[in-house]
N, C-alpha and C positions, 0 to 999 in steps of 0.2 A: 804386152807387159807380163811378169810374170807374178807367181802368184805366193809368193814369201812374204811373212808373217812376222814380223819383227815383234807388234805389240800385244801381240794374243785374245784379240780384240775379233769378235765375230760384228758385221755391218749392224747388226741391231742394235749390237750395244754402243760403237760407235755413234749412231743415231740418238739413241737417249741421253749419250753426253754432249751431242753436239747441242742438243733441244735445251740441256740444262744451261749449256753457256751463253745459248743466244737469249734465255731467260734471263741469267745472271746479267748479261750485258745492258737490257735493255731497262730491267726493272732496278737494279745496283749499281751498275758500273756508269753508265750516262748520268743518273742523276746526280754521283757521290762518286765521283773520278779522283784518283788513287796514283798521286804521282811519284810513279815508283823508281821513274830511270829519268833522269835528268841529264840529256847531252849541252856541255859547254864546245862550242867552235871557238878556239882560244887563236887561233890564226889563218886567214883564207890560203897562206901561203905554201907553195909545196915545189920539191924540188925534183917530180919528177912531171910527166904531162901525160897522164893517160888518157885512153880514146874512151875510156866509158864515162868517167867523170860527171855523177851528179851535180855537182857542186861547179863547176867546170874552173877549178882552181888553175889561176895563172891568164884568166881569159873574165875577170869581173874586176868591177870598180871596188877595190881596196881601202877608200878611206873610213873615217868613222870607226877606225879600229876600237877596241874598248881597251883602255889603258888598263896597268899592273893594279893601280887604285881601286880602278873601277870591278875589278875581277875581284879584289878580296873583298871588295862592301859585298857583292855579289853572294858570295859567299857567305860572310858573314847572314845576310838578308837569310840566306835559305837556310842556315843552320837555325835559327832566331822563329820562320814559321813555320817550318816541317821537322818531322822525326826524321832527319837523317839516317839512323836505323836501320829506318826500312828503305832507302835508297841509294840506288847508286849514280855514283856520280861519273860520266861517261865522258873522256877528255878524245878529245877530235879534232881536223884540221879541213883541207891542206895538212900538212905534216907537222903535228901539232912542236915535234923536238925541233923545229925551225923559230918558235917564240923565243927570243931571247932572252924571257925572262922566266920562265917554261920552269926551272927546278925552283923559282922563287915562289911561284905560285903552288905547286904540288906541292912542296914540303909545309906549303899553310895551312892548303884545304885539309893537308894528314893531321897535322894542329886541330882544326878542328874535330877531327875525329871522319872528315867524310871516307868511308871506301871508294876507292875511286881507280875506274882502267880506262884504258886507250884503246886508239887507234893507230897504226902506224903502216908505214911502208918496210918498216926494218932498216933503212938503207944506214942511218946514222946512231946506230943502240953498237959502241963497240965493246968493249971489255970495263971502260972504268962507268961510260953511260948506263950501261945495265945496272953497275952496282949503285951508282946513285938515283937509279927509280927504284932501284929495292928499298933504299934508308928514306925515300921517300914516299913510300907505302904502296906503288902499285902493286893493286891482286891480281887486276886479269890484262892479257892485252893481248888483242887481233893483230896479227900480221899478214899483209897482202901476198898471198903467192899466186899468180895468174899466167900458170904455166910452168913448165920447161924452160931453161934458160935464155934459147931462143924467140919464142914465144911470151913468154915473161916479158923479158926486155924491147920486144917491138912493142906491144900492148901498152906498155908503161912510159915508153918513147924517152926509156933512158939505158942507152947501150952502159954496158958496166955494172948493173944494180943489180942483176942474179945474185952472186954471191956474196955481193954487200949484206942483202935481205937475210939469204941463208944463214951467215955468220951472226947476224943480229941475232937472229932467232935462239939460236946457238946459246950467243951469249946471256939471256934473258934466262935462260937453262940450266945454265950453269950458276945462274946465282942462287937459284932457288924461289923464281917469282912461281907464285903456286899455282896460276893456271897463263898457260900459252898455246895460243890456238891461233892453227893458220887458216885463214879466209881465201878463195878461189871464187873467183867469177868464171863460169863458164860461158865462152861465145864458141863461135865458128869455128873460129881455126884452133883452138883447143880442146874440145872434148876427144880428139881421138889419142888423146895423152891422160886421160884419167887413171888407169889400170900404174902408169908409168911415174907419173904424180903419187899415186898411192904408197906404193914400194918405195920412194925415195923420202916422200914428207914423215915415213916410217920411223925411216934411218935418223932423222935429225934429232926424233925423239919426243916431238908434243903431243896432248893429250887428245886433242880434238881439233879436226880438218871439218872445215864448215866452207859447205861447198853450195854455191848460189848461181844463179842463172843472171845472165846477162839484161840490163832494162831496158825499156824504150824510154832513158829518160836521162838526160843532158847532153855529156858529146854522143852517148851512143845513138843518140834518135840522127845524127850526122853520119851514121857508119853503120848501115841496117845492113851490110854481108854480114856484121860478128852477128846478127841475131840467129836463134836457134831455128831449127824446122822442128814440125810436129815430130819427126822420128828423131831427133837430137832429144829433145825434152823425155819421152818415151826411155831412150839409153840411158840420160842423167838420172830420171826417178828408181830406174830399176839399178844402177849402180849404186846410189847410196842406199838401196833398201838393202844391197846383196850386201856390203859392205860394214853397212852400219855398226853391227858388235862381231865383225869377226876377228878382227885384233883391236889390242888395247888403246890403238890409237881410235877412240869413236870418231866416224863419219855421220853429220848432222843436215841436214837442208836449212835455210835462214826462216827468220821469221815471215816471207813475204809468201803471197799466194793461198787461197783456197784452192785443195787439193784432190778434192770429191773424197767420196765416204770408203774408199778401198783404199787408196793412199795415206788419208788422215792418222796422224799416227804411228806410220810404218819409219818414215825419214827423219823424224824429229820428235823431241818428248811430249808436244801438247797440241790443241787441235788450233787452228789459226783464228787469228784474233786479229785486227789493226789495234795494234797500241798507241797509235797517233790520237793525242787529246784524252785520253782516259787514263792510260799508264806512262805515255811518255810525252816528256814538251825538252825542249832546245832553246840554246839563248844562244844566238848568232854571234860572229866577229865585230859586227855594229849593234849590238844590243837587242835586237829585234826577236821577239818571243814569236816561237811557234809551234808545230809539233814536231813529227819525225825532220829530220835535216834532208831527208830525202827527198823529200814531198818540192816541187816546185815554186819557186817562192816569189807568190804571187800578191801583190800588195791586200787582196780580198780574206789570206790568208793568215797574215800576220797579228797575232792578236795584241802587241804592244810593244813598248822597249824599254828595255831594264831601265833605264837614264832617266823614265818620270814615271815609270809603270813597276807597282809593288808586285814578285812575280804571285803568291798567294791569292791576292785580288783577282790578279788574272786567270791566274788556274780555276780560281771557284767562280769564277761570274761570265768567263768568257770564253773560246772555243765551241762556239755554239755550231760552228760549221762541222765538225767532229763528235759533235754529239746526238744529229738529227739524221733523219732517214731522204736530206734533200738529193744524195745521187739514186735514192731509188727509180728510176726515169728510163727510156729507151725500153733497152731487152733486158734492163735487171730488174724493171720494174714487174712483170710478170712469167719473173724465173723461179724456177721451184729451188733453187738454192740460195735463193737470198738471204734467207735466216740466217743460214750460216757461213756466206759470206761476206754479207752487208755492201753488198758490189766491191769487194776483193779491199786490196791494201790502198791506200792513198797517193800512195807516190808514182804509182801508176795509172793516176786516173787522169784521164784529158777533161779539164775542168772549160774548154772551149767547147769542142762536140758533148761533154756532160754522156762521156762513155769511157768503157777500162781502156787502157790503151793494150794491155794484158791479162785475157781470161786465159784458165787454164780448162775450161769448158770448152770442148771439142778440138782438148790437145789431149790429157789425161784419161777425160770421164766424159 
């Protein structure tokens, strides 16, 4: 690995912040959890079929949807016991521009005042869709680019949608939506197009490329060749460190993973946290309250559903599996990095063996 310096940050000091936050978390944030980011899954449905697919949209049982009704009490509800304010409201899918009633609800929740961005594939944002998520107040929004064209569109197992996406991108651009940022999942047969990815996602013109590593977790646990080797991970961390502020377009790493104390900081603005149950919860396509949407969705998991469960109640009295030190167990229970990883992110943890299914301990550090 090499040995560039993004945050100006010598290991000590590092260490003293990571010490304050595992502080903050344990004494602050578990007991008085702070729901800052609120993702809505407003449809499972999607129109493309990728091999990584947490969610494994196109391959679950669909019913239960939550009606237009039920989205705006929804809404209503959380404008009514949270300070909106201070949170964001994160529209998600499947491909969330497939609800058909998708501008009926955003141009509400902007009624109400919520800020609120997405998720998207790009494939269906053309010139008048852009302009009508503009008048309907998105600020931010992810678009999936996962490769090179070729590469892309196998990934995504929809020959044609390269430059659907790009154009999308494009047009979101040109309206003036204030932050657009393309998302890459790195597997196998992409990381040898990063450098080539770089120079082109340049040209399209967005502000930030946030660049993530491939999971062990839905179809990809189906398809472990796209998984990385330790020297794939090694090239991705020291690409986005090299990368990071050399032109204007920033290069970020996602919010998943502890990174050890030489990384922390270099890839991304802050040091890693699971924000599952403390800063972020989800409300599923069937109403079903949890936390990150990532996270595998396991009946033990779920803490309620909007349909007879008030989400406030839920947020303060329940998530208790998110708040307690129960995965400290195996080899995290007498790891000297626990503090500050609290055995890593949750959407990677095998909650069967009751181990990560993903350390970056004796990949990175």
């Amino acid at each position: 690995m090499n040995n560039k310096n993004n945050s100006g940050l010598n290991a000590k000091t590092k260490k003293e912040h990571m010490h304050q936050l595992a502080q903050y978390r344990e004494e602050t944030l578990r007991p008085h959890p702070e729901l800052r980011s609120l993702f809505l899954e407003i449809t499972p449905f999607c129109n493309e079929h990728c091999l990584h697919c947490g969610s494994r949209c196109g391959d679950i049982d669909v019913s239960g949807m939550l009606s237009k009704e039920e989205i705006f009490e929804i809404l209503r509800q959380v404008k009514n016991d949270f300070d909106i304010t201070k949170m964001r409201l994160c529209i998600t899918g499947g491909e969330p521009l497939l609800r058909p009633e998708f501008f009926e609800i955003m141009e509400y929740a902007n009624k109400l005042g919520f800020a609120w961005g997405m998720t998207s594939n790009g494939t269906l944002i053309d010139e008048e869709c852009a302009k009508k998520l503009r008048s309907a107040g998105l600020r931010t929004v992810s678009v999936s680019v996962d490769g090179l064209k070729e590469n892309h569109e196998w990934f995504r197992q929809s020959p044609g949608c390269y430059e659907k996406t790009i154009n999308g991108i494009k047009n979101l651009i040109n309206v003036g939506i204030s932050h657009v940022q393309i998302t890459t999942v790195i597997y196998h047969k992409n990381i040898g197009e990063l450098d080539k990815m770089y120079e082109e996602f340049q040209k399209v013109g967005v502000r930030s490329w946030r660049v993530i590593n491939i999971e062990p977790i839905g179809r990809a646990k189906e398809n472990p060749d796209l998984m990385l080797s330790k020297d794939e991970y090694i090239k991705l961390f020291d690409f986005i460190r090299d990368k990071r502020f050399l032109n204007k377009m920033e290069v970020t790493y996602g919010c998943s993973h502890y990174l050890g104390v030489e990384m922390e900081r270099e890839v991304r603005k802050w040091y890693f946290l699971c924000n599952a149950g403390v800063y972020t919860a989800s409300i599923m396509y069937n109403g079903d309250i949890g936390g990150c949407l990532d996270i595998e969705r396991r009946p033990e998991l779920v803490q309620g559903n909007i349909r007879k469960d008030n989400l406030k109640d839920v947020w303060e009295n329940r998530f208790e599996n998110f708040r307690n030190d129960f995965r400290k167990t195996g080899k995290c229970a007498d790891c000297p990095d626990y503090e500050f990883c609290n055995s890593d992110s949750f959407h990677t943890w095998n909650f069967d063996t009751m181990e990560p299914n993903l350390c970056m301990k004796g990949i990175l550090f």
